[in-house]
RODO-410426 format. One line per 3 residues: their letters; for each residue x, y, z of N, C-alpha, C. Coordinates in steps of 0.2 Angstrom, whole numbers, plus 5000, padded with zeros to 4 digits. Example, Ala and Ser with C-alpha at 12.3 -4.5 7.8 and 13.67 -1.06 7.14 Angstrom:
// residues 2
as = 5066/4972/5039/5062/4978/5039/5066/4984/5039; 5064/4989/5035/5068/4995/5036/5064/5000/5039
//
This chain:
// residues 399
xxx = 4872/5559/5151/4878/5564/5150/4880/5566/5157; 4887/5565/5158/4891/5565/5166/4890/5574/5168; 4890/5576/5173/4890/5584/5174/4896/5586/5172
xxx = 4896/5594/5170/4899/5594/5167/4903/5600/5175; 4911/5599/5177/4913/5601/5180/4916/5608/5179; 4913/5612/5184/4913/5620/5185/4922/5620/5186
xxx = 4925/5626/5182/4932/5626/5184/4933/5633/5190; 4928/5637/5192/4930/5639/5200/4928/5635/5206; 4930/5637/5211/4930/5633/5219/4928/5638/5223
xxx = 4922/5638/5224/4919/5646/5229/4922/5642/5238; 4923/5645/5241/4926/5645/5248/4919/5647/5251; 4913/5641/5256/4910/5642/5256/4909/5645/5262
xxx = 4913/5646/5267/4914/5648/5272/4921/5651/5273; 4922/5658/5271/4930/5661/5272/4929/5664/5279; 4938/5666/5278/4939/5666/5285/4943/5672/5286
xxx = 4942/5678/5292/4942/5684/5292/4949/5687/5298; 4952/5689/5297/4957/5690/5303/4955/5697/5306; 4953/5698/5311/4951/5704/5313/4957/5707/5318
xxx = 4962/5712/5316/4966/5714/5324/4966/5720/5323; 4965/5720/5334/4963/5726/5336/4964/5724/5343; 4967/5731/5345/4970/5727/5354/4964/5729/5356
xxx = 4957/5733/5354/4949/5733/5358/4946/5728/5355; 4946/5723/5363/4941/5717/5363/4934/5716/5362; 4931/5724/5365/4924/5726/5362/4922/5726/5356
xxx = 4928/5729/5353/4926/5732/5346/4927/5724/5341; 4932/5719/5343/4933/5712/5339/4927/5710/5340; 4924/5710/5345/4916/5705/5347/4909/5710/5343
xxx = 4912/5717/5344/4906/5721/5338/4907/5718/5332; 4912/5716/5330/4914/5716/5322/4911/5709/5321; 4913/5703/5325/4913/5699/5323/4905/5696/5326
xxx = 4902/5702/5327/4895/5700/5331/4889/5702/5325; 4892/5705/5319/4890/5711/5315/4886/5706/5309; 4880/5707/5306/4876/5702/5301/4882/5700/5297
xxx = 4885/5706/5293/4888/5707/5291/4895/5700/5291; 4896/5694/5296/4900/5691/5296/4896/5685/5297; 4890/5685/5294/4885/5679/5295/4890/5673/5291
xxx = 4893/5675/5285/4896/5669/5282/4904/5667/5281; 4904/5672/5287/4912/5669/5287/4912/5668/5294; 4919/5664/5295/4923/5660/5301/4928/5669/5303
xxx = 4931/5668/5308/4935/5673/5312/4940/5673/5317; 4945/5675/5313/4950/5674/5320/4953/5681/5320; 4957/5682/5330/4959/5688/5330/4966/5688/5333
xxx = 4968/5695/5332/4973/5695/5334/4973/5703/5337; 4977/5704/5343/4978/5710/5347/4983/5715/5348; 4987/5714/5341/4990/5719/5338/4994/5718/5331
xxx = 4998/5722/5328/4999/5720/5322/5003/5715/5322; 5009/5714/5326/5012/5708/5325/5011/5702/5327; 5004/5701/5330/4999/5696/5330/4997/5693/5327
xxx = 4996/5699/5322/4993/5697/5315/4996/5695/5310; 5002/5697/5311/5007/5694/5306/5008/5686/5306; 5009/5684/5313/5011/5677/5315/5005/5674/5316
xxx = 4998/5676/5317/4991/5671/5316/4990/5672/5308; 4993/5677/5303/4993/5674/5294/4999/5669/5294; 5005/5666/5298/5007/5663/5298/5006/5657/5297
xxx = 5001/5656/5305/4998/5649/5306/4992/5648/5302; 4987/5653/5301/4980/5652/5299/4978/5653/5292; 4976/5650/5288/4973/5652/5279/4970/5657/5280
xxx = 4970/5662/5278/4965/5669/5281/4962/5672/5271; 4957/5674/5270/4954/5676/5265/4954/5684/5265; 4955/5687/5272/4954/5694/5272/4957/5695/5278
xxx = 4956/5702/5280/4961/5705/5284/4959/5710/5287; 4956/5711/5291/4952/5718/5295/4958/5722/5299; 4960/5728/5299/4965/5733/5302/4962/5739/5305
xxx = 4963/5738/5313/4960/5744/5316/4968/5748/5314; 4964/5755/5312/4968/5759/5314/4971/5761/5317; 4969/5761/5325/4972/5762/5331/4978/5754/5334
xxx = 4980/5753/5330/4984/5747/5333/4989/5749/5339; 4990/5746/5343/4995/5749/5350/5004/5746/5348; 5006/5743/5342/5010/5742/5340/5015/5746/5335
xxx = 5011/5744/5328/5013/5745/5323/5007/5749/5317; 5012/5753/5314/5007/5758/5309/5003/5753/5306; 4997/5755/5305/4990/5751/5299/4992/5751/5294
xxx = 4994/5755/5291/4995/5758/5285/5001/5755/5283; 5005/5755/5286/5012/5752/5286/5012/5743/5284; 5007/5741/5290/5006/5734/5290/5002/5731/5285
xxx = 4996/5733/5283/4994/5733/5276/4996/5731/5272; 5003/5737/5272/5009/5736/5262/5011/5730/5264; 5013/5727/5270/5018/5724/5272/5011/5715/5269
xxx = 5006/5716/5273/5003/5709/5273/5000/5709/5265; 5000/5714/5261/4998/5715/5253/5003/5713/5249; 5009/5715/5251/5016/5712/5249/5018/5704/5249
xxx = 5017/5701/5255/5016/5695/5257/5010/5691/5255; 5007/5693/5255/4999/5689/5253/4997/5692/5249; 4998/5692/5242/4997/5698/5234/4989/5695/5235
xxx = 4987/5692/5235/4980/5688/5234/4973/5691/5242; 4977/5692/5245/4972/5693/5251/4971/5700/5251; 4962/5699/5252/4959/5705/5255/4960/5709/5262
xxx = 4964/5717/5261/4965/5721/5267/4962/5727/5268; 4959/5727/5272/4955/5733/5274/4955/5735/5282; 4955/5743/5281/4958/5749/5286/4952/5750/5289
xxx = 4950/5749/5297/4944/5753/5299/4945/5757/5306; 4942/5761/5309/4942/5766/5316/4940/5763/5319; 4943/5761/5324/4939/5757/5331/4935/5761/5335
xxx = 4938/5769/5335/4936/5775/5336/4927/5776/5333; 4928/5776/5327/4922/5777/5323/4915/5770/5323; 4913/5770/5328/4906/5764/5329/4903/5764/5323
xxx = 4901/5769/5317/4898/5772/5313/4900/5769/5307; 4911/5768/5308/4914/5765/5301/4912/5759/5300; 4910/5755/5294/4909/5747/5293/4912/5745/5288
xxx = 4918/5738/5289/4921/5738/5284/4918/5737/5275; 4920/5737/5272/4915/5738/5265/4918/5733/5261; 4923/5727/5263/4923/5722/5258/4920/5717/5263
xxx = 4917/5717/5268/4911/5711/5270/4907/5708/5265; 4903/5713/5262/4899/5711/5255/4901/5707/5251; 4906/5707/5250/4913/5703/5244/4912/5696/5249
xxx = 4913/5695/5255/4914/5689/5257/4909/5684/5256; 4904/5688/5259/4898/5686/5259/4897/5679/5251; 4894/5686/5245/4895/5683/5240/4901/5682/5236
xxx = 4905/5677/5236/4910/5680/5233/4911/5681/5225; 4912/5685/5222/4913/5686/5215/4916/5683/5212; 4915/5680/5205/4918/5674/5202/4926/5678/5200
xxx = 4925/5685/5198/4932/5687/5196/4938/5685/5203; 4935/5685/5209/4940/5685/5217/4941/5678/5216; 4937/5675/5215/4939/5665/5216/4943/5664/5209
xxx = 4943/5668/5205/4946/5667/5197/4953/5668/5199; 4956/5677/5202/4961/5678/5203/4965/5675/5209; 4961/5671/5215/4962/5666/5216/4967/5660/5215
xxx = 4964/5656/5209/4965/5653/5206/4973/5653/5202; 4973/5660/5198/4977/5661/5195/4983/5666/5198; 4981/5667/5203/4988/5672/5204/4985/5678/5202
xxx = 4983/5681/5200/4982/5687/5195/4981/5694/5202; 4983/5698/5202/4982/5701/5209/4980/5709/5201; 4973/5712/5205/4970/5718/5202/4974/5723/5203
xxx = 4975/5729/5198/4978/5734/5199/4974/5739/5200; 4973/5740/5209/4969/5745/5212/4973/5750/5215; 4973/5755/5212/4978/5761/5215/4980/5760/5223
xxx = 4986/5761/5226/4987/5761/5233/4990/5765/5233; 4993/5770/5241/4998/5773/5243/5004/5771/5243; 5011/5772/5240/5016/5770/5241/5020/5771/5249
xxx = 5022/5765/5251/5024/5764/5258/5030/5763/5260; 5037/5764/5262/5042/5763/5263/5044/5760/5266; 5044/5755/5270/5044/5750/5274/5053/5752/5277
xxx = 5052/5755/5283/5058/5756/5287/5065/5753/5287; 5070/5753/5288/5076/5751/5286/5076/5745/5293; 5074/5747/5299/5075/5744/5303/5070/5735/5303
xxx = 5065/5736/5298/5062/5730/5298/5067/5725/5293; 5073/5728/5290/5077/5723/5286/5075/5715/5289; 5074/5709/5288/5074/5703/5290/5082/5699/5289
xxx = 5087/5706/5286/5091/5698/5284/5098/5700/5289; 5095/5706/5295/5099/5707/5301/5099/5703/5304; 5102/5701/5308/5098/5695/5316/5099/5698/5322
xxx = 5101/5698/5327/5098/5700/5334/5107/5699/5338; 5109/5704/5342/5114/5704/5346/5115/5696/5350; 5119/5693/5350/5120/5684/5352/5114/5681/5351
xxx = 5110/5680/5345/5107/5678/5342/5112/5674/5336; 5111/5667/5335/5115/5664/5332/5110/5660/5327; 5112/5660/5320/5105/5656/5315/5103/5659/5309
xxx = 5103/5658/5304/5097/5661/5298/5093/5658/5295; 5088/5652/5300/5083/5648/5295/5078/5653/5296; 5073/5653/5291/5066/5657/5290/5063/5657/5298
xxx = 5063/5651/5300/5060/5652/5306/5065/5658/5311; 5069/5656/5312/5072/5662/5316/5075/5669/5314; 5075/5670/5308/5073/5678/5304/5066/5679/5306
xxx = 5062/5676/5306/5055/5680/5308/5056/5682/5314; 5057/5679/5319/5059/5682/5326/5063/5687/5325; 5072/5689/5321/5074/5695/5321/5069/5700/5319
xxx = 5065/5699/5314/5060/5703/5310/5056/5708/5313; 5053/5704/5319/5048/5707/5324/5052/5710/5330; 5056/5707/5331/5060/5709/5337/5063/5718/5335
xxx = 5067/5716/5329/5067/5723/5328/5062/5729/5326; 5057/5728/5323/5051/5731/5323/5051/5734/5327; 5049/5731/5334/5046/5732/5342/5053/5735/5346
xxx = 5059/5735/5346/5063/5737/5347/5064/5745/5350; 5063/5749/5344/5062/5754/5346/5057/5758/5349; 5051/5754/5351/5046/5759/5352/5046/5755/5362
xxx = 5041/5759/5364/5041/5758/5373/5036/5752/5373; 5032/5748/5367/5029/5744/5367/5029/5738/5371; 5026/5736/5376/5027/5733/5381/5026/5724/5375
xxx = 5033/5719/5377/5033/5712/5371/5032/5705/5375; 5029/5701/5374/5028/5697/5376/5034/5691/5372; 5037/5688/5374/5043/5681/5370/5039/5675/5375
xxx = 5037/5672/5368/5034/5667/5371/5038/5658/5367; 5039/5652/5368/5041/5647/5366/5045/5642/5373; 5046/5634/5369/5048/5633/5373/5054/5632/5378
xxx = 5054/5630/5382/5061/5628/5388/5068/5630/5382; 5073/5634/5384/5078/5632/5381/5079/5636/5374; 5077/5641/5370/5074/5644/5365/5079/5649/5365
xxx = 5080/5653/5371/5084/5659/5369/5077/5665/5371; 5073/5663/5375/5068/5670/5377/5071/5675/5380; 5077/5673/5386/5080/5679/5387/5084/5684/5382
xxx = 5088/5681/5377/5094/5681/5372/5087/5688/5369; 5083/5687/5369/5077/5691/5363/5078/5698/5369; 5076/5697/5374/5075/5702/5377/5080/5707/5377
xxx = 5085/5704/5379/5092/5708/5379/5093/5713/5374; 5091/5706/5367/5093/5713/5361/5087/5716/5357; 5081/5715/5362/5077/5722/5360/5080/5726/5366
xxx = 5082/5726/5370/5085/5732/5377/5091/5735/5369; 5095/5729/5371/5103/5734/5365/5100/5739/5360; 5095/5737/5357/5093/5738/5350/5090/5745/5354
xxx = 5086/5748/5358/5081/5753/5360/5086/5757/5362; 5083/5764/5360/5087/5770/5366/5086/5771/5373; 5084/5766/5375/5088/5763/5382/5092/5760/5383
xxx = 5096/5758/5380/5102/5752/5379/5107/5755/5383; 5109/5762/5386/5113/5764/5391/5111/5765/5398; 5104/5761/5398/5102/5761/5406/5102/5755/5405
xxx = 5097/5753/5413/5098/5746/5415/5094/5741/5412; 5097/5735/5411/5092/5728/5409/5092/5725/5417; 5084/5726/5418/5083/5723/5426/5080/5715/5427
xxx = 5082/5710/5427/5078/5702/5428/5076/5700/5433; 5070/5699/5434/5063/5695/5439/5062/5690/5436; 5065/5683/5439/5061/5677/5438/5057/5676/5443
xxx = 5050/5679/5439/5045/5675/5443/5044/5669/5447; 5046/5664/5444/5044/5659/5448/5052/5657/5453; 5056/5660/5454/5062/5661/5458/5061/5662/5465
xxx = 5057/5668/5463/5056/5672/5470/5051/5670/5475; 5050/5668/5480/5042/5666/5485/5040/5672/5485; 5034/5671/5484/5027/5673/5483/5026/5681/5490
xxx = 5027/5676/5496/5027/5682/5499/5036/5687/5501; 5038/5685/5496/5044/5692/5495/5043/5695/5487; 5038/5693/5484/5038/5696/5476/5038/5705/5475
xxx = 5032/5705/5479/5028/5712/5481/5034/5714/5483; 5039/5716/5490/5044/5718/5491/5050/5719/5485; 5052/5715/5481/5057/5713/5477/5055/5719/5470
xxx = 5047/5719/5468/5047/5722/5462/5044/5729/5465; 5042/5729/5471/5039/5737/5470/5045/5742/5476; 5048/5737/5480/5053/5739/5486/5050/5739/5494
xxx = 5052/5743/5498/5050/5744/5505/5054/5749/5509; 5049/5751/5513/5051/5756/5519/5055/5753/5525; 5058/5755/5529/5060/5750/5535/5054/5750/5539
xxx = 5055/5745/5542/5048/5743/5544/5042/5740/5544; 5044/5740/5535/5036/5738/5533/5034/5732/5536; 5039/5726/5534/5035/5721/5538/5043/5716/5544
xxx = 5042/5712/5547/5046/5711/5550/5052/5705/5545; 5059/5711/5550/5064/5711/5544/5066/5714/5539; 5063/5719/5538/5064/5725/5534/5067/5731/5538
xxx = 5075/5730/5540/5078/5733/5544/5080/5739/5539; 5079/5741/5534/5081/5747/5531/5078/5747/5523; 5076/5751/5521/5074/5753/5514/5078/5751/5510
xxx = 5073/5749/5504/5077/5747/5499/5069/5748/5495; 5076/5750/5486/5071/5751/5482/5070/5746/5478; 5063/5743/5475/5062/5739/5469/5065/5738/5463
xxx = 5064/5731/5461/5067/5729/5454/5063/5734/5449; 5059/5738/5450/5055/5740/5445/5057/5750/5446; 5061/5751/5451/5062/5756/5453/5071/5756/5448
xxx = 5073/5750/5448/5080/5751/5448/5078/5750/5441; 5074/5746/5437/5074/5749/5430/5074/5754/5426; 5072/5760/5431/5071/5767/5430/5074/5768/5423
xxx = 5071/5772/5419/5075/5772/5408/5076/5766/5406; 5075/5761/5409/5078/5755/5404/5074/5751/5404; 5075/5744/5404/5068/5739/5403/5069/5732/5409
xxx = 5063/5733/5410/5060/5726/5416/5059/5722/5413; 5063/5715/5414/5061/5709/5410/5059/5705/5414; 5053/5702/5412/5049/5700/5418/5049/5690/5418
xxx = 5052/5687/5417/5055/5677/5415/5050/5675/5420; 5049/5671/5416/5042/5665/5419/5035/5669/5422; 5034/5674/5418/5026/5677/5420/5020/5673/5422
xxx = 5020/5667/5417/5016/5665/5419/5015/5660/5425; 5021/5662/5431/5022/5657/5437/5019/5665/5443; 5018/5671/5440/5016/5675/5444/5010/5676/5447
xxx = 5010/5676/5456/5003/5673/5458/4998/5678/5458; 4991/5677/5456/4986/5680/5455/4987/5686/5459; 4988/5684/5466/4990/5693/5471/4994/5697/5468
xxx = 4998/5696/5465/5002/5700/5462/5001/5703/5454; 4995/5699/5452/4994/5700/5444/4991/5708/5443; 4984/5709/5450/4980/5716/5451/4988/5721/5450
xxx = 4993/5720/5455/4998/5727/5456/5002/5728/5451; 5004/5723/5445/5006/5724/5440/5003/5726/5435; 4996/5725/5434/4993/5730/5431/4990/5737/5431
xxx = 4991/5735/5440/4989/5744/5440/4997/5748/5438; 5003/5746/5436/5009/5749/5436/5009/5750/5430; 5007/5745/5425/5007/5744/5419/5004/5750/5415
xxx = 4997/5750/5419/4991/5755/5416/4994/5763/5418; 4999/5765/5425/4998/5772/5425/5007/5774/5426; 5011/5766/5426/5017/5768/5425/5020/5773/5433
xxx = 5015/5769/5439/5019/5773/5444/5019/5765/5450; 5023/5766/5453/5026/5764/5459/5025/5765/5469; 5023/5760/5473/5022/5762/5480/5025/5757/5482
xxx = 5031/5759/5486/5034/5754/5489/5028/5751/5497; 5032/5747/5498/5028/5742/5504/5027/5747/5510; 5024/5749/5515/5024/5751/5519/5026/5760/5518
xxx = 5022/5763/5513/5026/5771/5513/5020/5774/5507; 5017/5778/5506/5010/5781/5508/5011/5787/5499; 5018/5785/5500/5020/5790/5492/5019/5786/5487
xxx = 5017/5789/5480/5021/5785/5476/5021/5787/5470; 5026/5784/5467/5032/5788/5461/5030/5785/5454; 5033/5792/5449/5031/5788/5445/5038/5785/5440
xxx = 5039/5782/5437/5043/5777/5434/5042/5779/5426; 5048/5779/5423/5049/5776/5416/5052/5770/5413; 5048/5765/5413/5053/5757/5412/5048/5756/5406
xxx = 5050/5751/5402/5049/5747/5397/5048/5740/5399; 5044/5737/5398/5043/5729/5400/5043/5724/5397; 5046/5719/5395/5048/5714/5392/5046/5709/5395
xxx = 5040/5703/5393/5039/5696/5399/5042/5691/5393; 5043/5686/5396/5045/5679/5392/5040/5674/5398; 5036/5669/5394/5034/5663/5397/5035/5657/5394
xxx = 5034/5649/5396/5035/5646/5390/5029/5640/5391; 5024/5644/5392/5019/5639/5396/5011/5646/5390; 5005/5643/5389/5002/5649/5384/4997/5651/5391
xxx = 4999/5658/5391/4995/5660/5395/4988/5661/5395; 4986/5659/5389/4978/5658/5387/4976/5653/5391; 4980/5647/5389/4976/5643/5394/4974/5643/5402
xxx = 4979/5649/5404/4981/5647/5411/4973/5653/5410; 4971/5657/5409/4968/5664/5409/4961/5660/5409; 4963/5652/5404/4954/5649/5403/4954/5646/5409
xxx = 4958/5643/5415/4959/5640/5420/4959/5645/5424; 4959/5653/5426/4955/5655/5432/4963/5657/5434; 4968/5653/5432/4975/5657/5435/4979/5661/5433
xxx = 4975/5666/5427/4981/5671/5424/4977/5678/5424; 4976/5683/5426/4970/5690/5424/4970/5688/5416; 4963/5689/5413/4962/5689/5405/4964/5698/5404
xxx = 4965/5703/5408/4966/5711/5405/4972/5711/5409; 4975/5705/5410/4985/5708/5411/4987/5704/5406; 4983/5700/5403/4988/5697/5398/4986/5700/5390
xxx = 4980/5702/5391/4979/5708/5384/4985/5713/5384; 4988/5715/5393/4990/5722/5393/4999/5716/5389; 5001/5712/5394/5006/5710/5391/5008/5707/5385
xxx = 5002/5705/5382/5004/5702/5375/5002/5708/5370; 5004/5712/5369/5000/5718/5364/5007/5717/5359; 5013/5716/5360/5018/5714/5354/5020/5706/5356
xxx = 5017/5702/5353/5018/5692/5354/5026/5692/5351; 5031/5689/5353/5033/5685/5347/5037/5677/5350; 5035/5676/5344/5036/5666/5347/5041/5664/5344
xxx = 5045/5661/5351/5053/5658/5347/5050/5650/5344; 5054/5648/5340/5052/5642/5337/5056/5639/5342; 5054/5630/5342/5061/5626/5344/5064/5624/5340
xxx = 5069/5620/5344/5076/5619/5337/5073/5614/5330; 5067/5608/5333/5066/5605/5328/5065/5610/5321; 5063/5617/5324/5058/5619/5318/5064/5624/5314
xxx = 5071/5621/5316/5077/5625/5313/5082/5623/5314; 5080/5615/5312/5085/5612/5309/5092/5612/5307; 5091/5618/5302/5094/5620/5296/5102/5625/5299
xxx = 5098/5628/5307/5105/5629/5311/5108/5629/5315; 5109/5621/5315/5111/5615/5321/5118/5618/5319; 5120/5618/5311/5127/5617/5311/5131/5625/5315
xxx = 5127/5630/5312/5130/5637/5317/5129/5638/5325; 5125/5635/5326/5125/5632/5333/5131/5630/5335; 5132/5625/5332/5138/5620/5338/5144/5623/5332
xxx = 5146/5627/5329/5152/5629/5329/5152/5636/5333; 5149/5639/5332/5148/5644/5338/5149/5642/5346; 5146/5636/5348/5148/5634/5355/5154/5632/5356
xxx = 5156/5627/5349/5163/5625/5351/5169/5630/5350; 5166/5636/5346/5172/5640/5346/5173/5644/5353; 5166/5648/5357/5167/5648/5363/5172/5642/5368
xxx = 5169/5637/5367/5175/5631/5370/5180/5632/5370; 5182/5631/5364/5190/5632/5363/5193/5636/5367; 5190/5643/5364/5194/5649/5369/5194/5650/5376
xxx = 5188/5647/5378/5189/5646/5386/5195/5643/5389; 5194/5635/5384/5203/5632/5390/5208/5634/5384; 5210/5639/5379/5215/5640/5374/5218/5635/5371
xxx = 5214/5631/5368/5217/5626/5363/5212/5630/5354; 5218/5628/5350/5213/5627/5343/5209/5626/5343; 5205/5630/5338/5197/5628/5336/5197/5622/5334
xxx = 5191/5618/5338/5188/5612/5336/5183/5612/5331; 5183/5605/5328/5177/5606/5322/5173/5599/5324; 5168/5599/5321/5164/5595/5320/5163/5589/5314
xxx = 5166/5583/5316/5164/5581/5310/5156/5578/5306; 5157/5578/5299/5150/5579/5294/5144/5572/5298; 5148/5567/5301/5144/5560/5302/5141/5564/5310
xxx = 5146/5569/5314/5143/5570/5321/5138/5573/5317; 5136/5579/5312/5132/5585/5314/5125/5583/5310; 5126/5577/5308/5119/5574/5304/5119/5570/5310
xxx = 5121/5567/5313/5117/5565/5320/5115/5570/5326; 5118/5576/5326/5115/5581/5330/5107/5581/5325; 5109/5582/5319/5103/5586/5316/5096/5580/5317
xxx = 5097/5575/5318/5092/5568/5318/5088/5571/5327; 5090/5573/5331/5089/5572/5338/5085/5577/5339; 5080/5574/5342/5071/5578/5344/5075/5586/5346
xxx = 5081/5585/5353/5082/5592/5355/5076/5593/5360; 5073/5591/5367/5069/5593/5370/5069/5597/5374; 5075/5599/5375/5076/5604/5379/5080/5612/5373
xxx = 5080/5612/5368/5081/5613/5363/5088/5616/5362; 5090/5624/5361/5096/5628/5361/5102/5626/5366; 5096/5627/5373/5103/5626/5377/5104/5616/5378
xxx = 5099/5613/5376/5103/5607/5377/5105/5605/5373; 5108/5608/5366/5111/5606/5360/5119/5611/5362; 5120/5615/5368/5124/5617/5370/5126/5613/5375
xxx = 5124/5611/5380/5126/5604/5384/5130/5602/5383; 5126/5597/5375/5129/5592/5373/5135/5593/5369; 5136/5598/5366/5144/5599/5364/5149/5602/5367
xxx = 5147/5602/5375/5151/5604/5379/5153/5598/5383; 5150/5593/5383/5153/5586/5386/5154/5583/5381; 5152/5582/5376/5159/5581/5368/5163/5583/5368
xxx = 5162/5590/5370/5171/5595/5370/5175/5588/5375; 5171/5588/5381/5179/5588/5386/5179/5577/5384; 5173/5575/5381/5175/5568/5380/5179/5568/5373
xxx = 5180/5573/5367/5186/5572/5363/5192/5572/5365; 5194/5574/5372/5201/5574/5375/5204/5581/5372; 5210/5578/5368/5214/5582/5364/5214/5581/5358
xxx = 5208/5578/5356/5206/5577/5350/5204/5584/5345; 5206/5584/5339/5204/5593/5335/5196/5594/5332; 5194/5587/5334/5185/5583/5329/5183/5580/5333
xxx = 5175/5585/5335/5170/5580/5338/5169/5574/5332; 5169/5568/5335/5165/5563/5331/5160/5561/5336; 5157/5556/5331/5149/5552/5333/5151/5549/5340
xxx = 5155/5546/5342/5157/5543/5345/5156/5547/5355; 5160/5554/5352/5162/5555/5357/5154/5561/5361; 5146/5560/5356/5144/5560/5359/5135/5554/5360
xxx = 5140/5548/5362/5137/5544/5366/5132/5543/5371; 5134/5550/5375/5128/5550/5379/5121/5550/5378; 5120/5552/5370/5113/5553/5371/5110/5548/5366
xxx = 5106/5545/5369/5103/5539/5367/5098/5541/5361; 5093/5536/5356/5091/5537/5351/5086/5541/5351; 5083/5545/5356/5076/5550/5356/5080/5557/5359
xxx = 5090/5557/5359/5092/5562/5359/5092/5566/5368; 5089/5560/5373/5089/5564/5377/5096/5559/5381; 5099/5562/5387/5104/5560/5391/5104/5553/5396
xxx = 5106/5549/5393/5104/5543/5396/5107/5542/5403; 5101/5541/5406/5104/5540/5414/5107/5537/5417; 5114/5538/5422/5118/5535/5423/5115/5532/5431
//
């Protein structure tokens, strides 16, 4: 007689998402007997943890209460809402003492948790009712922010979350994405929107005028410095520092921006005073500074301090779905720049845009419909034709 087959599937090894901007207390937890049978992953704030249950199968859900982002309690409703099946539990990073009390359940898991599982069934456990703010709406999008596929409503999602508060945000994705576009409209969006949006590309600036540029100088300081001038970080003063290409910023400079970070004061070059500042921070990179941090070339406790709110632009391949609001939004701009009627796109050009890898993504799907604009002539429809330039993998064939 053949075995007779069991109708549950115990998960022999579940997987536990711990977030908590204390790295001490994620290597307590996950160092604890208590995680003898499960796998772990983290994340270092709550919107971290949104976007790693994005990418990652998770069985349960660890919530310091002390998050540097967003309320526990708040994020909870929101990941119990979204994942009716997943285990979430609230604990004090503060409290060495607190342990969370559904490890037990992982350990062995109960037939009734693999059952509900199975069937969707989600248990009626009394909870607190939570309000979920008006500002986390998803179905808003972001000041010249163009698009509504799922992938880029998450980004409005988070971006307005974080908007309001002085939480310092990291925007991270590829080349071409719209990084800066995000920062601008968390700036609009914040009660600083009537001071200044300040930009430092890092990697623009040489290395020995960086230090000058973001903290300023005295006359004098160094040869050339014929009169005083205050820093980019001084001129941000109530408003927000948007820091592009962080990850090209050179180690000598990584110590001085964390010491700014951490006490929010300011010494110019050559002058013995120093001030203190209210700026907001905003970095974009499109490189993962993880890796650079496992390479020796990024501090690992300034990128804890800058990523404490992540959010990741997708590329275009992963948003497909808004090629076509793309390029009539560019072409409408077009038009009105040299004053001729609006131009359209025809159905056979926008299913060939939509075929193309896009490797430079947003802005080279803007390119390209801006030398289509001017090779349709006086024509009122792009066609397939008139964008020829770009060969079968989408990129711009060399002339």
């Amino acid at each position: 007689m053949g075995a007779i087959a069991t109708p549950y599937v115990v998960r022999t090894k579940p997987r536990v998402l711990i977030a908590s901007s204390d790295e001490e207390f994620r290597k307590r937890v996950m160092g604890s007997p208590m995680y003898a049978g499960a796998s772990s992953e983290e994340a270092v704030g709550g919107a971290h943890a949104l976007a790693r249950l994005g990418q990652v199968d998770c069985d349960s859900v660890l919530l310091d209460r002390n998050l540097p982002d967003l309320d526990a309690t708040e994020l909870a409703e929101i990941i119990r809402k979204r994942y009716p099946r997943m285990e979430v539990e609230l604990v004090d990073s503060r409290e060495p003492s607190e342990e969370p009390r559904k490890m037990a359940e992982l350990r062995e898991p109960r037939i009734e948790n693999v059952q509900r599982a199975r069937t969707g069934a989600v248990p009626s456990v009394p909870r607190a009712k939570v309000t979920a703010p008006a500002w986390m709406s998803a179905d808003e999008g972001l000041p010249g922010m163009i698009g509504a596929s799922r992938a880029i409503q998450q980004v409005y999602r988070l971006a307005r979350m974080v908007a309001g508060r002085d939480t310092t945000v990291l925007v991270t994705g590829p080349t071409g994405t719209g990084k800066e576009l995000v920062a601008q409209a968390i700036h609009a969006l914040s009660a600083r929107a009537r001071q200044a949006f300040v930009v430092v590309n890092c990697a623009a600036i040489p290395e020995a005028l960086l230090e000058a540029e973001l903290f300023g100088h005295v006359r004098g300081a160094y040869t050339g410095a014929v009169q005083s001038r205050l820093g980019r970080i001084h001129v941000a003063q109530g408003g927000t520092l948007f820091l592009d290409e962080v990850g090209d910023l050179p180690l000598s400079m990584q110590a001085k921006l964390l010491r700014f970070l951490q006490n929010g004061e300011v010494q110019r070059l050559g002058s013995p005073d120093v001030h203190r500042v209210d700026v907001r921070v905003v970095c974009a990179t499109n490189v993962r500074l993880l890796d650079l941090v496992h390479a020796k070339q990024f501090r690992q406790d300034l990128y804890y301090r800058l990523a404490i709110f992540p959010i990741e632009l997708p590329s275009l391949r992963e948003r497909v779905e808004d090629i076509a609001a793309l390029a009539e939004h560019f072409l409408a701009l077009l038009s009105k720049d040299v004053g001729v009627e609006e131009r359209g796109l025809a159905p056979e050009a926008l299913r060939m845009l939509e075929r193309v890898e896009w490797p430079g993504n947003v802005r080279e799907l803007q390119h390209a419909i801006e030398r289509a604009f001017i090779l349709a002539g006086n024509s009122t429809q792009l066609d397939p034709e008139h964008f020829l330039a770009l060969n079968e993998s989408g990129r711009v064939r060399e002339i």
